[in-house]
C-alpha positions in Angstrom: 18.0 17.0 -3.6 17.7 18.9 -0.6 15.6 21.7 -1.9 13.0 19.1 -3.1 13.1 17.3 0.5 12.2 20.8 1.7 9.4 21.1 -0.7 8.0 17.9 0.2 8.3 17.9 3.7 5.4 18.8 5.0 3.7 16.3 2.8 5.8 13.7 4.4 5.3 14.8 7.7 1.5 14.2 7.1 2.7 10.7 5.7 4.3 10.0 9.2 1.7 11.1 11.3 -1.2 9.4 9.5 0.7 6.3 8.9 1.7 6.3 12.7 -2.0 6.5 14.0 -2.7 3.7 11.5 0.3 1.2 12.2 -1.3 1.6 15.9 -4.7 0.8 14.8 -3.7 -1.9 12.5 -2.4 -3.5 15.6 -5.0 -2.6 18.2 -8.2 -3.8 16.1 -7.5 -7.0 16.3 -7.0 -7.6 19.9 -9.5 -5.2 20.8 -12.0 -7.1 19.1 -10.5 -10.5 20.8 -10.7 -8.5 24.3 -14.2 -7.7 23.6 -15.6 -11.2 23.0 -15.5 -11.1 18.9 -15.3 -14.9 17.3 -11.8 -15.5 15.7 -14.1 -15.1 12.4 -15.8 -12.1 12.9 -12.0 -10.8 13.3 -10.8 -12.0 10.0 -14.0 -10.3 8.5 -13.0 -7.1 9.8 -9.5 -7.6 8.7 -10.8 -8.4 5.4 -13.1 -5.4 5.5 -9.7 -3.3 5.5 -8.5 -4.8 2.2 -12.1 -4.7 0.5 -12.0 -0.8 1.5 -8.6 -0.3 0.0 -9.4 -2.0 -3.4 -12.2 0.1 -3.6 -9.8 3.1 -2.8 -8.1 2.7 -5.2 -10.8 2.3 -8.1 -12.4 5.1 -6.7 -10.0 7.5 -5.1 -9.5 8.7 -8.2 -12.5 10.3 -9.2 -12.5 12.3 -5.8 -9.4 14.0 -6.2 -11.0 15.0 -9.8 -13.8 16.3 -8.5 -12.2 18.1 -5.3 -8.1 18.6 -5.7 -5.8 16.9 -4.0 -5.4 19.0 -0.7 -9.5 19.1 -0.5 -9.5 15.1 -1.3 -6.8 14.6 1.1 -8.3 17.0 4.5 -11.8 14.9 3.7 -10.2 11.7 3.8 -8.0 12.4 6.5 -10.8 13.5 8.7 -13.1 10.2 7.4 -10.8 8.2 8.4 -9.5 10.3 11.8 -13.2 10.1 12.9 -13.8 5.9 12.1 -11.1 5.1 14.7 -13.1 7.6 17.5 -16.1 5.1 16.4 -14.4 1.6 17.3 -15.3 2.1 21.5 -18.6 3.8 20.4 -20.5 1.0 18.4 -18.4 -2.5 19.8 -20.0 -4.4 17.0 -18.8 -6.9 14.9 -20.6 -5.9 11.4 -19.7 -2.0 12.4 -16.1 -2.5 13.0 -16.0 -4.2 9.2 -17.7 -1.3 8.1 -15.3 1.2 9.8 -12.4 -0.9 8.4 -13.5 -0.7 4.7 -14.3 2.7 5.3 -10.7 3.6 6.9 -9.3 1.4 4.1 -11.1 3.5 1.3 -9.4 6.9 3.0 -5.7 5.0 3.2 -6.2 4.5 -0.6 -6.5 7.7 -1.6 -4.4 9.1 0.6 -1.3 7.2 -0.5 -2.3 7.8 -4.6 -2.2 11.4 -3.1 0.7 11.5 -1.7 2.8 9.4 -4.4 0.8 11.0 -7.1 2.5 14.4 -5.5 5.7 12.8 -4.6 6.0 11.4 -8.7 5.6 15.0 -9.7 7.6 16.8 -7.5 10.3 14.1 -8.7 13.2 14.3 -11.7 14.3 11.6 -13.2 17.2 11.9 -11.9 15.9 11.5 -7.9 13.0 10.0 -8.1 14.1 6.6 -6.9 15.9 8.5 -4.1 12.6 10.3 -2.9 10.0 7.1 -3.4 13.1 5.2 -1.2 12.4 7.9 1.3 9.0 7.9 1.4 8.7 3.9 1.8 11.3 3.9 4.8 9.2 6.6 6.6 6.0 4.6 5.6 7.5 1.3 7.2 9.3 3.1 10.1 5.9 4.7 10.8 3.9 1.4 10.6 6.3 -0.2 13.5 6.5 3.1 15.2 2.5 2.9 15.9 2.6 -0.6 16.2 5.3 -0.5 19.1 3.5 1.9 20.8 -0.1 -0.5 21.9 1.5 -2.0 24.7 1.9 1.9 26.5 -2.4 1.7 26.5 -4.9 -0.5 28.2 -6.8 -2.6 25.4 -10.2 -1.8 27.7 -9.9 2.1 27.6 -10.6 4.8 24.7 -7.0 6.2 25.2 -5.8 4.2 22.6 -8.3 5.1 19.7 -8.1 8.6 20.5 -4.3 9.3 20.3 -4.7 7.1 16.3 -7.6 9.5 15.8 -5.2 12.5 16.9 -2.2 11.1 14.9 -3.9 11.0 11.6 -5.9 14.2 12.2 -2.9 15.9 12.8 -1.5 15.0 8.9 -4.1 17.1 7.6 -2.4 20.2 9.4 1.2 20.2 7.1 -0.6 19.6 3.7 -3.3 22.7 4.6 -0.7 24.3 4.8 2.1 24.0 2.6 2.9 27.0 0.1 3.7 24.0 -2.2 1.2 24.0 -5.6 -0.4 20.7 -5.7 -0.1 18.2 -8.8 -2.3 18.9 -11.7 -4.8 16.4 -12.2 -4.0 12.7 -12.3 -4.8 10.1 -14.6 -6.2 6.6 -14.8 -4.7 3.7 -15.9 -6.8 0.7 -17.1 -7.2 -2.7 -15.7 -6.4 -5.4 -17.9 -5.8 -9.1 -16.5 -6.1 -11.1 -19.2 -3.5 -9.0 -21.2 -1.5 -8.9 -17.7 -1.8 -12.7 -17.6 -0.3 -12.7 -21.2 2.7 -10.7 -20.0 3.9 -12.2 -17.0 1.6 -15.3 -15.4 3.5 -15.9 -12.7 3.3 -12.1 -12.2 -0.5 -12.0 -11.8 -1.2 -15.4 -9.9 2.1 -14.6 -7.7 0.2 -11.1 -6.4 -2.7 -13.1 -5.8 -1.2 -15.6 -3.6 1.1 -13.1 -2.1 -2.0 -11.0 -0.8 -4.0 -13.6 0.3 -0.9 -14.9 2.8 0.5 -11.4 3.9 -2.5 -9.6 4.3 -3.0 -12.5 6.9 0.1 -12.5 8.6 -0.3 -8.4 9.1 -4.1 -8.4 10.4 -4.0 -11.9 12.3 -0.6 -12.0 13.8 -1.4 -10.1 16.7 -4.5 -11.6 17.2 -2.6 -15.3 17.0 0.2 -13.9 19.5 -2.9 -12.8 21.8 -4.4 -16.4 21.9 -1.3 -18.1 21.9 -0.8 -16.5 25.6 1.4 -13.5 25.2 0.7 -10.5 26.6 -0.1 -7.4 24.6 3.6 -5.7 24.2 4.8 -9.2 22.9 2.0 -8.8 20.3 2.7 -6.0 18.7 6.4 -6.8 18.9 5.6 -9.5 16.8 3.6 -8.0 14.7 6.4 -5.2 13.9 8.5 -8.1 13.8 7.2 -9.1 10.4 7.4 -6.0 8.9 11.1 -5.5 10.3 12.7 -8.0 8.9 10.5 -7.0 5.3 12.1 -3.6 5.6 15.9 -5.2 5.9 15.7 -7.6 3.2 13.7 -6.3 0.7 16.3 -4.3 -1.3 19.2 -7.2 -0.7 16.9 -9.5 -2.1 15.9 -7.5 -5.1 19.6 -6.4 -5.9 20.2 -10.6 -6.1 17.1 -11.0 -8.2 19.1 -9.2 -10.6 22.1 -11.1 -10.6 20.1 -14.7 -11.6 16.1 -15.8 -12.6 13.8 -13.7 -10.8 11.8 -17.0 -10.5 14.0 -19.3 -8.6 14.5 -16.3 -6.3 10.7 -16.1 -5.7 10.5 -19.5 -5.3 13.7 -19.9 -2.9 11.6 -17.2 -1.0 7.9 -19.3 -0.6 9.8 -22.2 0.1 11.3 -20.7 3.0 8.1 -19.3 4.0 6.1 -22.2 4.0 9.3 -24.0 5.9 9.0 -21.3 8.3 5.5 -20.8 8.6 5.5 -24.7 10.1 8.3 -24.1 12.6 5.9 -21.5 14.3 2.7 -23.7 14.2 4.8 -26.5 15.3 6.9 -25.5 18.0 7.1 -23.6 21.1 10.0 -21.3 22.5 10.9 -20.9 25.9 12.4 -17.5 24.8 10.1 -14.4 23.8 13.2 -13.2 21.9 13.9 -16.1 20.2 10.4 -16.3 19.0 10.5 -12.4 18.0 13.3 -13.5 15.6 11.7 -16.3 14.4 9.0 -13.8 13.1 11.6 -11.3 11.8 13.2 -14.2 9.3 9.4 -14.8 8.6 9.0 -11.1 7.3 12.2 -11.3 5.4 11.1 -14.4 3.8 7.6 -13.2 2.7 7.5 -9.2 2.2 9.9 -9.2 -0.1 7.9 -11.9 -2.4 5.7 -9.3 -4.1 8.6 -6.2 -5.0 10.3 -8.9 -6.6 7.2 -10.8 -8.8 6.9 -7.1 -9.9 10.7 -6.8 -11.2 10.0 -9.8 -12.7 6.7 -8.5 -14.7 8.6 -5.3 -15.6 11.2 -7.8 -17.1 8.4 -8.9 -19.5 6.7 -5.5 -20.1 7.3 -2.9 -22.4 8.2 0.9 -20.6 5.3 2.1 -21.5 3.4 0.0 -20.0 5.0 -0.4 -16.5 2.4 2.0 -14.4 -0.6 0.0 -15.9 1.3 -3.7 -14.7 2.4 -1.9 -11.2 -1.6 -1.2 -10.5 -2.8 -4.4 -12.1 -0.6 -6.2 -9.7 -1.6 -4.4 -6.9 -5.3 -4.6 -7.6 -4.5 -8.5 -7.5 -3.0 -8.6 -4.1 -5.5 -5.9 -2.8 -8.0 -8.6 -4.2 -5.9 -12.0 -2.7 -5.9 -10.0 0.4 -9.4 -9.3 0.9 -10.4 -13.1 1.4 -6.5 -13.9 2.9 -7.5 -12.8 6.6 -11.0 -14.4 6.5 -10.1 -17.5 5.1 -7.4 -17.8 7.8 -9.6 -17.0 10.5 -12.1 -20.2 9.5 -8.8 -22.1 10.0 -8.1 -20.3 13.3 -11.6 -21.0 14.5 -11.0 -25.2 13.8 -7.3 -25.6 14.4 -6.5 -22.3 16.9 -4.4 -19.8 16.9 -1.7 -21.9 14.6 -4.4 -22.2 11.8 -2.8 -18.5 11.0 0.3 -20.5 9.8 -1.4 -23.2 8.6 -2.7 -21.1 6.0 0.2 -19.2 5.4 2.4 -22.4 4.5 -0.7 -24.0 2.5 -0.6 -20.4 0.5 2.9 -20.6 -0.2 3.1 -24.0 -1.2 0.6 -23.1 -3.9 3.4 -19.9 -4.5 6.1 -22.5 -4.8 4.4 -25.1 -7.3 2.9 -22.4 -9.5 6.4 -21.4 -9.7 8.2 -24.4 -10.1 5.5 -25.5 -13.4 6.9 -22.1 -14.8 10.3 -22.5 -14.7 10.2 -26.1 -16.5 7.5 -24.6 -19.1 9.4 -21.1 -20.0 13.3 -20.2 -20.0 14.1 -17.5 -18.1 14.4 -14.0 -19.3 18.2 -12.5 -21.1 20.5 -10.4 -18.3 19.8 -7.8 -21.0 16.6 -7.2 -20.8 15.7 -7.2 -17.5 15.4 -3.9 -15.7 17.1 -3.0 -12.6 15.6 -3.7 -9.2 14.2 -0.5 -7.9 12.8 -0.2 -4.6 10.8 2.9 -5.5 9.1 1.3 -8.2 8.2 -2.5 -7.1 7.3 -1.7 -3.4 3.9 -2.5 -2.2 3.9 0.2 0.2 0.8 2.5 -1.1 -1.1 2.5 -4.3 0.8 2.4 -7.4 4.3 4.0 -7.1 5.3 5.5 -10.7 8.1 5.3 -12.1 7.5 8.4 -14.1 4.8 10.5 -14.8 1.7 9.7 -16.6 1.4 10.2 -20.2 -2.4 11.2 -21.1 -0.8 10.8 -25.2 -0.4 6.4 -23.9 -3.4 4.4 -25.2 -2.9 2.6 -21.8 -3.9 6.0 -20.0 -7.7 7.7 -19.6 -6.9 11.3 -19.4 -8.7 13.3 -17.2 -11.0 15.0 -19.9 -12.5 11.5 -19.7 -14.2 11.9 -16.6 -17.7 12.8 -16.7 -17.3 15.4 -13.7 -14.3 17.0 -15.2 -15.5 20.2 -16.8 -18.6 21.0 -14.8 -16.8 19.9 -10.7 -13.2 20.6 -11.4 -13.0 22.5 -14.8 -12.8 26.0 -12.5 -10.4 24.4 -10.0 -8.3 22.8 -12.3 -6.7 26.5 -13.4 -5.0 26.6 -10.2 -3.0 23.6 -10.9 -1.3 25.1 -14.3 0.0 28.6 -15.4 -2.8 30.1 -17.3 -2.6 30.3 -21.3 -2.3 34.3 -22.6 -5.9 33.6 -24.1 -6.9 32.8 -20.0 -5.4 36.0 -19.1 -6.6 38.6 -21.6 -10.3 37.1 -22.4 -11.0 40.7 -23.8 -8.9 41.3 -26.2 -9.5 39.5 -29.4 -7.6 37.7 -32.3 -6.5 41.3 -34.2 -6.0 43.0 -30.8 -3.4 40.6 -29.5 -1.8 40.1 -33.1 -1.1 43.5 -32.7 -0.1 43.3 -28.9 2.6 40.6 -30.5 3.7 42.9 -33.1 4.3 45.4 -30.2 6.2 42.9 -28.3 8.8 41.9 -30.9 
C-alpha cells in the first residue's frame, strides 16, 4: 500500500492544491458578488452556472483527454480554470461571472475524471477502496481547508482571487512532473434513464432531488449567512460547517444502511433535513457556536443522502453495470443541481435570506414522500443481495468513482476506438500509454524473418 501511495502522491498533491484554491472560491463567489451589489438572483445564476459547467464536464471531458492525454488534458484545464478566478475582479459582471463559473466548472469535471480515472488504475482490487477513501478525505479536508481560509482576506481586494488562482496553478506542477506513466485511454459509459429508472426509481428521482437541495445549501449558504448579519469568517465557518458534519457521518450512516432498508434510512435522513432546515429559517441563536452546530447536524443529515440512494441502486443492479448507474446518478444530481441554487435564490429574493431553507425543507419533503410511496408499493431488498457500503464507490465527491476498471468487452461501455478523433489526434500518443507489441518494435522485419527470429529464440 505504501509503494502505491508513493506513486500517486504527486497526483494527490495536485488534488489538494487545486481543490484548496477551489473550496476558497466556492466560498468567496458568493459574497463577493453580494459585496459588489449583485441581486440575490443573479447569485443563484452564477451558482447554477458552476453546476451547468460540470455536467457539461463530464459529457465532454472525456473526449479531451482522448484527444490530448491525460497530463496535457489536465495542465490545460488546470491553467483554464487557474486563469477564470484571476478574471472575477477584472470583469465585475453578473452574466461574466456565470460564464467563468461554468467555465471553471467544465475544468473541475475533468480534472476529477482525471484524477480518479488515474487513481482506479493505479488501484488493486485489493486497495482500491482504501485509496478512493484517501482521495475523498483529502478532497473534503481540502474543500474546508479553502473555505476556512476567506475570512484571512478583504472581500474588496484581489488578494483573495489570486492566492485560488496560485493554489490551483500550482497542481499542475506535481502531475508535469511525476515519473509515473499515465492511464491508458479511458472509456465512456452510456447514459440511460429510462433503463436507470427501471432499476432503481427512487435511485434516479432521489439524485435529482438530492442535487437540486445540496447544491443550494453549498453555493447559497454563505451568501444567506452574509445577509443574515454575520460577518465573513462566520460565513465560511458555516459553510464548512455543512460539509463537516457530511464528512463525519457519511460512512456511519452507510455502514447502518447495511444493517436494515436502505429506504427508511434515506427517508429517516430528509425527514431530518427538512425538520432541520425549518429550525434555521425559524429561529435565531444568541450563540454563533451554537448556530455553527446547528449547520453541522444539517450536513450530516443531508450529504450523506446521495452515497446512500447509490448503495441502494447498486443493490438493484447487476456488477456489470455499476459504473454506468454511478454516472447516471451523478449526471442527475449534476442536473438537480443546476436549477437547485437558482430556484432558491427566486425564493431568497421574496422571503430573504431564509428562502435558502425554505427551499431546502420544500425539496426534502418531496425526498421524503417520494420515498415513503416506495416503500408501501415495493418490499425491500434480501440482506443477501445487497452489496456492502463502500465509501469509495457511492461518494459524490468527483465524477464517477469506479469500482473497478472499465471493460471496453461490456455492451454498457464505448471503447475508445469509438471516438471519431481516436486514430488521427491520439492514435500516435496513445503508444506511450502501453508496451509496444513485437510487430511495433521490428516494423522491418517481416512474417518469415521473425518466424525465424522465433525459431532462434526457442
Amino acid at each position: 500500500m505504501a509503494g502505491l501511495l508513493g506513486a500517486v502522491a504527486a497526483l494527490l498533491l495536485s488534488v489538494v492544491l487545486m481543490i484548496l484554491g477551489h473550496g476558497l472560491t466556492s466560498t468567496l463567489i458568493p459574497l463577493a458578488a453580494n459585496n459588489s451589489g449583485f441581486s440575490d438572483v443573479a447569485i443563484g445564476l452564477i451558482s447554477s452556472g458552476f453546476y451547468a459547467g460540470y455536467v457539461a464536464g463530464c459529457l465532454a471531458a472525456p473526449y479531451l483527454i482522448m484527444r490530448a492525454g491525460h497530463i496535457r488534458a489536465f495542465a490545460a484545464l488546470v491553467s483554464m480554470m487557474s486563469a477564470v478566478a484571476l478574471l472575477h475582479p477584472v470583469i465585475i459582471e453578473p452574466n461574466a461571472w456565470a460564464v467563468m463559473r461554468l467555465l471553471t466548472g467544465f475544468c473541475l469535471a475533468g480534472v476529477t475524471l482525471i484524477v480518479e480515472s488515474w487513481l482506479n488504475e493505479r488501484s488493486t482490487n485489493e486497495n482500491r477502496g482504501t485509496t478512493m477513501s484517501i482521495y475523498i478525505v483529502l478532497y473534503l479536508g481540502a474543500t474546508m481547508g479553502g473555505q476556512v481560509l476567506m475570512p484571512v482576506f478583504d472581500l474588496a481586494s484581489f488578494t483573495p482571487f489570486i492566492v485560488a488562482s496560485v493554489a490551483v496553478s500550482m497542481a499542475v506542477i506535481p502531475v508535469a512532473l511525476t515519473r509515473a506513466t499515465q492511464p491508458a485511454p479511458i472509456a465512456l459509459v452510456r447514459f440511460r434513464p429510462v433503463r436507470l429508472y427501471q432499476t432503481s426509481p427512487i435511485a434516479l428521482i432521489g439524485s435529482l432531488l438530492t442535487g437540486m437541495a445540496n447544491s443550494s445549501v453549498w453555493m447559497l449558504a454563505p451568501l444567506y449567512a452574509s445577509l443574515s448579519g454575520y460577518d465573513t469568517q462566520q460565513s465560511a465557518y458555516l459553510a464548512a460547517a455543512v460539509v463537516l458534519g457530511g464528512a463525519l457521518m457519511q460512512w456511519p450512516i452507510g455502514r447502518l444502511s447495511d444493517q436494515m432498508d436502505r429506504r427508511k434510512v434515506i427517508l429517516t435522513l430528509a425527514v431530518a433535513a427538512s425538520v432541520l432546515a425549518a429550525v434555521v429559517k425559524s429561529y435565531s441563536f444568541d450563540s454563533f457556536w451554537a448556530f455553527f452546530a446547528l449547520f453541522v447536524v444539517l450536513g450530516a443529515a443531508t450529504q450523506p443522502i446521495y452515497a446512500v440512494i447509490v448503495a441502494h441502486a447498486f443493490d438493484s443492479a447487476d456488477p456489470e453495470d455499476y459504473v454506468e448507474t454511478s454516472s447516471g446518478l451523478l449526471l442527475a444530481s449534476g442536473l438537480g443541481s443546476m436549477v437547485g441554487p437558482l430556484l432558491a435564490s427566486f425564493l431568497m429574493r421574496g422571503l430573504g435570506p431564509n428562502g435558502l431553507f425554505s427551499w431546502v425543507m420544500a425539496v426534502e419533503i418531496v425526498l421524503s414522500a417520494a420515498v415513503f410511496v416506495r416503500l408501501l408499493a415495493n418490499q425491500p431488498v434480501e440482506s443477501d443481495d445487497k452489496t456492502d457500503f463502500e465509501i469509495a464507490t457511492v461518494s459524490g465527491v468527483g465524477t464517477a468513482v469506479m469500482p473497478e476498471p472499465l471493460d471496453v468487452e461490456d455492451p454498457n461501455v464505448i471503447p475508445p476506438e469509438e471516438f471519431p478523433a481516436y486514430e488521427s489526434e491520439v492514435g500516435i500518443a496513445s503508444e506511450e500509454y502501453s508496451e509496444p507489441s513485437p510487430e511495433a518494435e521490428e516494423p522491418e522485419m517481416g512474417a518469415e524473418a521473425r518466424v525465424a527470429d522465433n525459431e532462434t529464440q526457442r
